[in-house]
C-alpha positions in Angstrom: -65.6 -57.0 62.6 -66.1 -59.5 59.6 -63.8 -58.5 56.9 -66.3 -60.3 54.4 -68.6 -57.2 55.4 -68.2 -53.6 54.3 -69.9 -51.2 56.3 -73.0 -50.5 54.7 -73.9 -54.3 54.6 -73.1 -54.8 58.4 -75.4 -51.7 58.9 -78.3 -53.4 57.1 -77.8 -56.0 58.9 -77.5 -54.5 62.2 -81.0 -52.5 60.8 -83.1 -56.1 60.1 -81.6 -57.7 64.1 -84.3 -55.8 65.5 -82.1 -54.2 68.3 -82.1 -51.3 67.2 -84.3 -48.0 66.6 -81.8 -45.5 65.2 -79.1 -44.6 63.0 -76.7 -43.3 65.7 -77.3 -46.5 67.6 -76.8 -48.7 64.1 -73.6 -46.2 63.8 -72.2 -46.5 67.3 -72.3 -49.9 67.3 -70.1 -50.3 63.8 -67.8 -48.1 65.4 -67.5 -50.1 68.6 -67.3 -53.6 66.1 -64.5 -51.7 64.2 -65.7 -50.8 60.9 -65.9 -46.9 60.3 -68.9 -45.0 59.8 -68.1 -42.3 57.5 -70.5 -44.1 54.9 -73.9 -44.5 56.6 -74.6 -41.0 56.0 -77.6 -39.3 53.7 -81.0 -39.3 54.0 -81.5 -42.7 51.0 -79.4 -44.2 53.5 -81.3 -43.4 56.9 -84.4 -43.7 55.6 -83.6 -47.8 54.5 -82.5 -48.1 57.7 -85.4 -46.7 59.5 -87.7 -48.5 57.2 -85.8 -52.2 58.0 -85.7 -51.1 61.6 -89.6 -50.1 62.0 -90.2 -53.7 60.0 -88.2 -55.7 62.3 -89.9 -54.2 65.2 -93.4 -54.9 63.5 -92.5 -58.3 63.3 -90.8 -58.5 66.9 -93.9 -57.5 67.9 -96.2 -59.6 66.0 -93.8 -63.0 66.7 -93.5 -63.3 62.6 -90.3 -63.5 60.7 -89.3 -62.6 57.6 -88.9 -65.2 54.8 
C-alpha cells in the first residue's frame, strides 16, 4: 500500500497496467495491497475502469503506449 495513494487512484492505476480485465480483479487486488474497497463501487466508476482496461489491452496488443 502507498499511503500517497487513496484508493480510487491506485484503482486507476491498477485499470491503465494492463493486468487486468475486471473490476473484481482491480478490487481483489486493492484488498490484498491493503487499501479498502468500499469506494470503487457504481456504475461511473466501473465503467472508467473498463474503458482504461479495454485501452490498455488495445495497446498491449498493438505494442503502442500511451503518451
Amino acid at each position: 500500500m502507498d499511503p500517497r495513494l487513496s484508493q480510487l487512484e491506485r484503482a486507476f492505476e491498477l485499470a491503465r497496467s494492463g493486468r487486468f480485465s475486471t473490476v473484481a480483479e482491480i478490487k481483489r487486488k486493492l484488498r490484498e495491497e491493503g487499501y479498502m474497497d468500499d469506494q470503487v463501487e457504481g456504475p461511473l466508476l466501473f465503467g472508467q475502469l473498463n474503458s482504461l482496461m479495454k485501452e490498455a489491452a488495445r495497446q498491449s496488443s498493438t505494442g503502442t503506449t500511451a503518451a
